[in-house]
N, C-alpha and C positions, 0 to 999 in steps of 0.2 A: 335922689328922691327918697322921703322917709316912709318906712314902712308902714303898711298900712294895718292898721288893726283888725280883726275881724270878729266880731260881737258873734259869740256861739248863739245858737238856736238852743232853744231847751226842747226837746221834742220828745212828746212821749205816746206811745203806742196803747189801745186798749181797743178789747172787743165789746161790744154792744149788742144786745139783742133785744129783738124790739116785736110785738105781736099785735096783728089787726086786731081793731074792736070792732069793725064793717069792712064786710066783704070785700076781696080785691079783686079788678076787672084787669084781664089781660089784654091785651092786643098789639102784638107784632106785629112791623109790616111782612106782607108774604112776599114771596119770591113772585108771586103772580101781580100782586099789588106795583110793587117797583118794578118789573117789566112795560105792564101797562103805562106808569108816569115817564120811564124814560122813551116809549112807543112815542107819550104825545108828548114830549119835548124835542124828538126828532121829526117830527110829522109825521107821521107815519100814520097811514088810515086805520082808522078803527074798527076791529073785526065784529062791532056789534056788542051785544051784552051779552053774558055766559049765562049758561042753566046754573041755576045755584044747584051748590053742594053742601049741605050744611056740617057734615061732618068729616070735610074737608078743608074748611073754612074754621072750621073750631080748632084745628088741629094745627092751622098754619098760625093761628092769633097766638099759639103760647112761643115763649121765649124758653129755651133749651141748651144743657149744661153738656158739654158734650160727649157724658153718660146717659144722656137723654133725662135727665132728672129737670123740674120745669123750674124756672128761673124768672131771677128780674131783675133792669137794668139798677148799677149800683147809683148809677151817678142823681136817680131818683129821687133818693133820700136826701142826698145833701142840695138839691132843687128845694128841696119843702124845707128845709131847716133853714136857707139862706130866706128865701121868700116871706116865714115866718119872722124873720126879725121886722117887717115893717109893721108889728103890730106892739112892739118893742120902744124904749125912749128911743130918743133921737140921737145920742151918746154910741148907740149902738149900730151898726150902718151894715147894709147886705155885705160891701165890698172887704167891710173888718171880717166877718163871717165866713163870705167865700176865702178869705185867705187865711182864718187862723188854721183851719185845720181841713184835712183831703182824708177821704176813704179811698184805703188798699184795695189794690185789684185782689180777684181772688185768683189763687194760683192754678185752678180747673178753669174755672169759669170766664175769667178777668175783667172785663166790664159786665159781667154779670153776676149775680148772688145765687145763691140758692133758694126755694122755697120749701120751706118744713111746714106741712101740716099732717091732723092726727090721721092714724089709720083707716078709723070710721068715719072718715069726714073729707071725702077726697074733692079735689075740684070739678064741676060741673059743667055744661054746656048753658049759656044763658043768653036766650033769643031779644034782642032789641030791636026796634023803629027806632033809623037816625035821619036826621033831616042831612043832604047835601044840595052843594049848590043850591039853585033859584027855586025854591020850593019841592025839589025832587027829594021823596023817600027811598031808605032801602031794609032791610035787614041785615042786620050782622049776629053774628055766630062768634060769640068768646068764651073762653073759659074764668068761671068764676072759681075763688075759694072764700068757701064762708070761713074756715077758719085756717090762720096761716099766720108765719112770721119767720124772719130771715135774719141773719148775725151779720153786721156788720165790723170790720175791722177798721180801725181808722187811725190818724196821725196828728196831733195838734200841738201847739208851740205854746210851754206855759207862759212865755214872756210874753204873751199877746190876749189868752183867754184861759179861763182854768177849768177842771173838769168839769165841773159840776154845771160850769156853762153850756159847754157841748153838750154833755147829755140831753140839759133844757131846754135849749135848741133843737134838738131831734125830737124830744118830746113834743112841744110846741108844731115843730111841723107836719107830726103825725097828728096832731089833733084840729090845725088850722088850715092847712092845705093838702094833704093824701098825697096818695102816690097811685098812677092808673085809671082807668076810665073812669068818669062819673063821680071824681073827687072833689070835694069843698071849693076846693081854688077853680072848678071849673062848674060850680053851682048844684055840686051830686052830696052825697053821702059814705060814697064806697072808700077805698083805701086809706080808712083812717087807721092810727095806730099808736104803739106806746110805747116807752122804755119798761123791758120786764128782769127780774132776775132770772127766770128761765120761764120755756112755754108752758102754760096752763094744762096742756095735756100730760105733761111730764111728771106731776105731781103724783 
């Protein structure tokens, strides 16, 4: 059998940071949220509807690094940067996208990032009307940040796409479909974002 060749990867590593231009909406599922879905997956009766607690509920919607520092999921971002290519020629295809390059776990966090925002501008409690089910309202209780923005690490194969594409593509996805409640792709405004050289408050 002759041996087989093996075509190197050129793979190169670079960090990214990137800062909302509109607010990010949080919401994690809570420990109370998945107990309830896996209750009605097993049957299991329903003990009724809870007293709301709203600043209970605000507190279980954030994502957290396990310094307690508030966090968001990484795999977000490259959600918007792939979904962002159908607005892209046809030469260029989600599946070339989702493969040319992956964002690094973080080494605290791992599937999740950090969120940096400034000191005087911490995240907020922000009350919504959401419609579920057959016409039923509720309120929800999340944490906004008006201003924020997180570093990404990530990994791309220049025989397949080159930097400046990746970049564009994270760009493009922060501007065309957000990341988080109430974003573009899901008919809102909130978690949109950019590629920056560093955060605007750092100036």
């Amino acid at each position: 059998m002759a041996d087989t060749k093996i075509v190197q990867l050129d793979l190169v590593n670079i960090l990214v940071k990137i800062e909302g231009t509109t607010p990010l909406i949080c919401h994690a599922w809570s420990e109370k949220a998945r107990r309830q879905m896996l209750d009605k997956m097993m049957g299991k009766a329903s003990k009724g509807k809870a007293k709301k607690d709203p600043a209970a509920d605000y507190e279980a919607a954030y994502y957290r690094l396990p310094d307690g520092s508030p966090a968001f999921p990484l795999l977000a971002f490259k959600a918007a940067a792939v979904t962002a290519v159908t607005s892209l020629s046809k030469e260029f295809t989600k599946i070339l996208a989702r493969q040319a390059f992956h964002l690094i776990p973080d080494r605290i966090g791992g599937d999740l990032t950090r969120i940096f925002f400034p000191d005087d501008c911490p995240p907020r409690m922000r009350e919504d009307m959401v419609r579920i089910g057959m016409g039923t309202t509720d309120i929800r209780y999340r944490p906004e940040f008006p201003r924020w923005g997180v570093q990404l690490a990530l990994q791309f194969n220049q025989r397949a796409i080159t930097q400046e594409q990746v970049i564009n593509l994270i760009n493009l996805g922060g501007f065309a479909v957000g990341v988080g409640e109430h974003r573009p792709e899901c008919d809102g405004n909130n978690g949109r974002f950019q590629v920056c050289n560093s955060f605007s408050w750092e100036a």
